[in-house]
Backbone bond lengths (Angstrom), bond angles and torsions (degrees), N, CA, C in turn:
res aa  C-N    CA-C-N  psi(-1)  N-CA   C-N-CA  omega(-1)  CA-C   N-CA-C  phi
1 X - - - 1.453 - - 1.525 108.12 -
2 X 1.329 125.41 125.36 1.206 138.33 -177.39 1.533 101.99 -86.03
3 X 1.582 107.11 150.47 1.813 114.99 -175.14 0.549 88.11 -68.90
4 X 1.591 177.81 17.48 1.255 141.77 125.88 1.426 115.56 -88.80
5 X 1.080 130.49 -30.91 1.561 112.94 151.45 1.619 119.86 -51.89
6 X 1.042 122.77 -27.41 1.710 127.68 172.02 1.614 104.99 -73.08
7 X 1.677 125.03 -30.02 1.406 132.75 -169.83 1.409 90.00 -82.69
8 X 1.000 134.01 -51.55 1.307 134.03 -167.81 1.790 117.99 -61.63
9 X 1.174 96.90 -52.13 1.523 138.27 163.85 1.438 75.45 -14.26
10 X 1.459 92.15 -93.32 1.416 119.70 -177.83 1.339 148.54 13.51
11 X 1.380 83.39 -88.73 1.831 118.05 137.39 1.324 129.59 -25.98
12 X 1.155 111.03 -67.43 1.761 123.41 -178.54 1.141 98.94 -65.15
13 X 1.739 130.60 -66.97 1.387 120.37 176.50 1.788 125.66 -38.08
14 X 1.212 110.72 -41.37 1.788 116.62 -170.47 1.577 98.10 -83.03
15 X 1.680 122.09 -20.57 1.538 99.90 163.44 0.849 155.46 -113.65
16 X 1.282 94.73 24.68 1.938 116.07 175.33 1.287 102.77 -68.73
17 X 1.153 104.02 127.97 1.480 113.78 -178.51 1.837 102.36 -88.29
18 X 1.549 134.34 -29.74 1.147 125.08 163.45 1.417 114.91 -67.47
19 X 1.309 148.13 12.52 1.235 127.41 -168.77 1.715 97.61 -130.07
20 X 1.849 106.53 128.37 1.152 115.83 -160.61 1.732 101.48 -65.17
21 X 1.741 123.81 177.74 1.517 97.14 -178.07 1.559 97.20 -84.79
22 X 1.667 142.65 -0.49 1.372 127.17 159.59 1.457 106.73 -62.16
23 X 1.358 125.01 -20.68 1.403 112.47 -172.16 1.460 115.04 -66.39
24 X 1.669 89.83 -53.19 1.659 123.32 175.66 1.837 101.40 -51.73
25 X 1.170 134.24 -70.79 0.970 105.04 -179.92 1.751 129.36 -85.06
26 X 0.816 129.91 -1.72 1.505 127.95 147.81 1.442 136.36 -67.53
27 X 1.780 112.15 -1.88 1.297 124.49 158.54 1.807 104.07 -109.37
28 X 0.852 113.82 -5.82 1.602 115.93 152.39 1.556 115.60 -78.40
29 X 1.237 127.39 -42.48 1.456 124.83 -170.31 1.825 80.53 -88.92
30 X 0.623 134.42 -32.32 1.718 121.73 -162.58 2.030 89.03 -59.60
31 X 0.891 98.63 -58.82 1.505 120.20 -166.14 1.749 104.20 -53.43
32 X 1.129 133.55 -27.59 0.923 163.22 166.85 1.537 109.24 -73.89
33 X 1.335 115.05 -70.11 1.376 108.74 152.95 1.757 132.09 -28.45
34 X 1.394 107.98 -51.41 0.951 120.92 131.76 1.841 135.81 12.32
35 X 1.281 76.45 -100.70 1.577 99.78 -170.90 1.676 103.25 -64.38
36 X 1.370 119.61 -56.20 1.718 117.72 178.95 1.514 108.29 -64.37
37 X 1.379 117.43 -8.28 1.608 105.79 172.13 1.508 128.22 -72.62
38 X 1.477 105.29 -35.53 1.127 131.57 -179.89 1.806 112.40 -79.91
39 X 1.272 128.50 13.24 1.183 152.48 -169.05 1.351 108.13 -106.21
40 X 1.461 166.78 167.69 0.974 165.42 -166.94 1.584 125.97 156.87
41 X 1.328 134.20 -179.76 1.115 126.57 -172.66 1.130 113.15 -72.70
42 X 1.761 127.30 -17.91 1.197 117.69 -164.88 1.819 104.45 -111.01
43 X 1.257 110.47 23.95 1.540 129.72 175.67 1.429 112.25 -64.88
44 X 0.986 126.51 112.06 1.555 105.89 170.32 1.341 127.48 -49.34
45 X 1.314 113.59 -168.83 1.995 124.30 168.45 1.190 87.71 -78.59
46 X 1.832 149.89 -71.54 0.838 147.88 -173.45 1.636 128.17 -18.75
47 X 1.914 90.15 -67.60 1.441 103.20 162.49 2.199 131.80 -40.91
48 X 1.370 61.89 -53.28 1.696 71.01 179.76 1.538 126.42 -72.19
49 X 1.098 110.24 -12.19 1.419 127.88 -162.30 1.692 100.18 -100.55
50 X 1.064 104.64 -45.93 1.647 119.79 151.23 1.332 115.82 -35.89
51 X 1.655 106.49 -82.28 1.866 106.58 168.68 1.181 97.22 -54.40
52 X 1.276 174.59 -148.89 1.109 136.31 -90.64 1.266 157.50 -63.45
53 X 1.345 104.55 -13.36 1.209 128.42 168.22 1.672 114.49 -81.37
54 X 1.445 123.63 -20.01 1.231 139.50 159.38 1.885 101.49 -63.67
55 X 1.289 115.32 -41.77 1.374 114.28 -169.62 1.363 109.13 -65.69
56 X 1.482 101.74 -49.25 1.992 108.52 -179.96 1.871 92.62 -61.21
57 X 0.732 152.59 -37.68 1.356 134.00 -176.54 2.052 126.62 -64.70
58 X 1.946 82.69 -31.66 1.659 100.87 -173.98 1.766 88.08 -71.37
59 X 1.534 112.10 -42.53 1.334 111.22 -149.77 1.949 90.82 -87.87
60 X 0.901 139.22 59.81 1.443 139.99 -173.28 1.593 104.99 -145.18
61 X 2.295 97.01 -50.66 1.176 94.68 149.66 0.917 151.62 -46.91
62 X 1.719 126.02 -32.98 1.270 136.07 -156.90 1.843 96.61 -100.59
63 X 1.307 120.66 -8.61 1.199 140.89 -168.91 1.723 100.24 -87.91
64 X 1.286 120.11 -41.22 1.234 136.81 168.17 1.839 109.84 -55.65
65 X 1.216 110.01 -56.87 1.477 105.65 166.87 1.318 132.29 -95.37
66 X 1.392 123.74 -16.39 1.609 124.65 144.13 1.736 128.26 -135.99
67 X 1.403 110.80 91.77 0.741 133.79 -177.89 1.503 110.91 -4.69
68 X 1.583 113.86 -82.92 1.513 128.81 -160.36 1.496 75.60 -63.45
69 X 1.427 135.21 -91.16 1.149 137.63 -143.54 1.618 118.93 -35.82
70 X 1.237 120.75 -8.93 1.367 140.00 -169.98 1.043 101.49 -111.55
71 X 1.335 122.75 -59.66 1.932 115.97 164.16 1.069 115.62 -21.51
72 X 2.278 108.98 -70.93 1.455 113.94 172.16 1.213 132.00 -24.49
73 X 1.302 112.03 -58.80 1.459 127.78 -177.14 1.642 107.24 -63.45
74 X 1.215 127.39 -64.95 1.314 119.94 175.82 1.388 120.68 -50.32
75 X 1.129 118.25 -50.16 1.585 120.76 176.61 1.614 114.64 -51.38
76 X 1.499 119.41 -33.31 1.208 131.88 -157.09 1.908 82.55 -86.02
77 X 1.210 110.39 -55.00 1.782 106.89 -164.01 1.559 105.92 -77.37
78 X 1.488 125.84 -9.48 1.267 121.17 150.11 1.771 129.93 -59.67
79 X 1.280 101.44 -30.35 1.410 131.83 -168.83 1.909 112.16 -53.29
């Protein structure tokens, strides 16, 4: 999935107006789930460096609907 398919992603997830924000962010971390699955030993530095930098974007989102909980997450993948 290309960052802008993840930006887009994005988008659609934060505007459903039926989906609670646990919904909203647990189909963001799913998606995320996602992305580090498809990662493996034979991934490059490239690869990986990629998924993560895709992650600080998911986790910015999730920062948008709960503040601390998005901190957590960023602070932790800075770490």
């Amino acid at each position: 999935m290309s960052e802008m398919e993840i930006n887009q992603y994005i988008e659609k997830i934060l505007s459903y107006k039926t989906y609670s924000d646990k919904r909203k962010i647990d189909s963001l971390l799913h998606q995320l789930a996602i992305l580090w699955q498809n990662t493996g030993t034979d991934s490059t530095k490239t690869e990986i460096n990629e998924v993560k930098r895709k992650s600080r974007i998911i986790y910015r989102a999730i920062k948008h609907i709960d503040p601390a909980l998005g901190s957590r997450f960023l602070n932790t993948a800075d770490a």
